[in-house]
N, C-alpha and C positions, 0 to 999 in steps of 0.2 A: 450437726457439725458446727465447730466454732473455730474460725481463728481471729490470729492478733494483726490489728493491721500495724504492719513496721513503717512509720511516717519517715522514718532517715531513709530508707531507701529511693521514697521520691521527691530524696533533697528537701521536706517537711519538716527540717528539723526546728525550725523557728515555731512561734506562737502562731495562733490559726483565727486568731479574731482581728486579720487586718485584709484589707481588700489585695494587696500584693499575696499573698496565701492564696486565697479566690482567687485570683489571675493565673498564679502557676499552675495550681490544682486543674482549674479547664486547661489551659495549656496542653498539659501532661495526657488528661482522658482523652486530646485528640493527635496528639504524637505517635507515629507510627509503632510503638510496642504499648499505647495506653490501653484505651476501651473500646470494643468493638461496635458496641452498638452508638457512642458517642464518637467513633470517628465516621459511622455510615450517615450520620446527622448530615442534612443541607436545609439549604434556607429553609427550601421547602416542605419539607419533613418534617421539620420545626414549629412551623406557624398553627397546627392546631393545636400546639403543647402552651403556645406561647396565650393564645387564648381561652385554654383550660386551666391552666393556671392564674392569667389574669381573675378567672371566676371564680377561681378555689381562695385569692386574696380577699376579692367581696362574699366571700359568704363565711369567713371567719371575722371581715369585719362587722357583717351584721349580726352575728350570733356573742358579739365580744369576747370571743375567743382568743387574747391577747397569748396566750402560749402557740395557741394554731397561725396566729395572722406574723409572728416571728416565724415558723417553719415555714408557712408560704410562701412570704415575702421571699425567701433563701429561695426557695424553689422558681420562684420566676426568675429571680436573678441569676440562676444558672441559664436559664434560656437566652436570656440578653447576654450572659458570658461567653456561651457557643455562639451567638451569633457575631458578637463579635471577631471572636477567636477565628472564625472562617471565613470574617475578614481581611484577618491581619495576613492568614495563608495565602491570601488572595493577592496579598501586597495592597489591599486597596485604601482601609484606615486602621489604627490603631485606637485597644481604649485609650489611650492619653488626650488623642482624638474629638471622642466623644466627651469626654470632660470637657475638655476645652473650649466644642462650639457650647454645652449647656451651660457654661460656667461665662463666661463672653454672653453670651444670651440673657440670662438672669442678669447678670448686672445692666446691659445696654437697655433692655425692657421695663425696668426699677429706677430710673432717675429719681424718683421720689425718695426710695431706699439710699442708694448707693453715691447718690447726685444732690444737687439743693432745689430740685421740683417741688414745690408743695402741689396736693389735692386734696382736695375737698371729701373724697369717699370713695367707694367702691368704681361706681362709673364712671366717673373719672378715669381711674385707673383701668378700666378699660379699655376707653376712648384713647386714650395714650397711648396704651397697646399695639390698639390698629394702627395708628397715628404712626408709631416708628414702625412696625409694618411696614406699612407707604413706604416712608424714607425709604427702608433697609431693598425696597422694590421688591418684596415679597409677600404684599397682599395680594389675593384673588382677586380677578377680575370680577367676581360676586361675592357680597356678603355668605353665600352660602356654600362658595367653594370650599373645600380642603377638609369636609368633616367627610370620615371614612363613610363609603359607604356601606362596612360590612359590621356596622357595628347594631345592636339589636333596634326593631324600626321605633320601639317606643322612646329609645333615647333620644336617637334620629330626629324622631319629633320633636322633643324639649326641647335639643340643639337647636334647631333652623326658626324653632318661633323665640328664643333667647334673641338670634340673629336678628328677625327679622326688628323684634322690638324694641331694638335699639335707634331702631331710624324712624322709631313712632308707627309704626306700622301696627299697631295692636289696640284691644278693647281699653275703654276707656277705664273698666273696670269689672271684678271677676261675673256680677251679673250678667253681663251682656254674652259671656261666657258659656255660663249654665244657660243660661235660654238656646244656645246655640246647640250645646247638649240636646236637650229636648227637639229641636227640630230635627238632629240627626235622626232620634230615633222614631221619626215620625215619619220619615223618607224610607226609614229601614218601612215599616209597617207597610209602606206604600209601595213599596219595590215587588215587581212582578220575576222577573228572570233572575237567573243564578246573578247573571253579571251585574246585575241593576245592585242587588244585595251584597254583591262584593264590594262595588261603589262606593255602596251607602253605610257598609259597615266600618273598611276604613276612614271614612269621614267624622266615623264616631270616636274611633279610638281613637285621630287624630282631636277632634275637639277634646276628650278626656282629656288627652297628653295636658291640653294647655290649661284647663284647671287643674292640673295637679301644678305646670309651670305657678301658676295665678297662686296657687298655697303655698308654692316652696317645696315641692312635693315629688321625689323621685319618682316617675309613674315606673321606673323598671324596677327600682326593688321595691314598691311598696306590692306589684305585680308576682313581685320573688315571693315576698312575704307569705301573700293569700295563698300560692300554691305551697308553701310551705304550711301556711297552718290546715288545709286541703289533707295533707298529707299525713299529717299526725292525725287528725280526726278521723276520715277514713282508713285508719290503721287502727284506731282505737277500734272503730265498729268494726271491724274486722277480727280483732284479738275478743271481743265480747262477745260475737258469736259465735268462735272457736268454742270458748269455756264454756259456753251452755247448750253447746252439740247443735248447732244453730247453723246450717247453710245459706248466704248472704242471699244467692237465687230464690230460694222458698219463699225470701220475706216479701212482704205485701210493700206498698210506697209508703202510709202508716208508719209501721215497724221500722222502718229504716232510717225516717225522719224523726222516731222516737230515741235512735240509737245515735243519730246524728248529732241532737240535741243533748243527750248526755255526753258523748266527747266536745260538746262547744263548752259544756259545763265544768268540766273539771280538765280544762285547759289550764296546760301551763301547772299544774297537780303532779301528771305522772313525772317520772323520773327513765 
């Protein structure tokens, strides 16, 4: 089945590349004759769209998928548009709203940009950060307040050791690091009970975290990454033992690791 969509019907008759189009558009799906399933939307409805989406924007950023990472980006911003949108129903704010503190924000937080502050570099600009923080009476009572907690735990980590080393709380340099590695996994070895090894394993990934911090090193997507090339390799030895009438169960650990080694091989080959 096909049909036309008639844009003059819902008052669309303007250009549709400007964010007033995007505003009425959600407007309209959540008015009483719009869209049903975007007017049963609430907050809470919302938020695991809002966080699938946020992942569908980084995995076309990692794939540089610059056609995909334009449709996503759109897609999350409808999510932040109904949320909006049911807050305005609420009477509570408007986007002009939300402009206005981020737009007031960026500049108050930018004196260097916006003002005649000189800095010297990045930490600096940090430091000044928090600094109007202070003032504005909206820093945490801890360096390591106000980072979500529901966000994946290996970022979790970067964030709070970024935090903490700002105030010199950290290795002198990335060795001390790696050695600390090493002892994690020397505790795992040593661990007796379930919980001892629970312990001693997040202790690991938490030091991990902070050599990859020490490289510059996203430890969550470079973790994206491995399961993603996981995935294609094991699908290769998967699709090769289809074609040669090959059940994955039959093979010995040999064979498997033979087949493994050819999808490491001709990585990045298939199509």
């Amino acid at each position: 089945m096909s049909f036309k969509v008639c844009y003059n019907s819902y008052d669309m008759d303007g250009p549709l590349d400007t964010f007033e189009a995007f505003r009425r558009i959600v407007a309209k799906l959540r008015a009483p004759d719009g869209c049903p399933w975007d007017r049963k939307q609430t907050r809470e409805t919302l938020k695991p769209y809002l966080i699938e989406e946020a992942y569908e924007v980084i995995e076309a950023l990692e794939r540089g998928d610059t056609e995909k990472l334009c449709e996503e980006l759109g897609d999350l911003l409808l999510i932040i548009g109904l949320e909006v949108q049911i807050a305005e129903e609420r009477g509570e704010f408007r986007m002009s709203d939300v402009l206005q503190r981020i737009n007031e924000k960026l500049i108050r937080r930018h004196p260097h940009v916006f003002g005649d502050l000189k800095v010297s570099g990045v930490n600096e600009v940090i430091n000044n950060w928090e600094e109007i923080k202070r003032s504005e009476g909206k820093s945490e009572k801890s360096l390591l307040d106000g980072i979500p907690r529901g966000i994946p735990a290996l970022a979790y980590s970067q964030i709070v050791q970024q935090r903490a080393a700002r105030v010199g709380f950290d290795w002198k340099e990335v060795d001390g690091v790696l050695e600390k590695v090493g002892e994690e996994l020397e505790e795992i070895r040593k661990a007796r009970t379930h919980e001892e090894k629970v312990h001693e394993f997040g202790d690991l990934l938490f030091a991990l975290a902070n050599v990859a911090r020490w490289m510059g090193i996203d430890s969550e997507g470079a973790l994206r990454q491995a399961n993603e090339r996981f995935f294609h390799r094991f699908g290769h030895m998967e699709r090769r033992s289809r074609e040669r009438g090959i059940n994955l169960n039959d093979l010995s650990i040999e064979e498997l690791e033979k087949l493994w080694e050819e999808a490491k091989g001709i990585e990045g080959k298939e199509t």
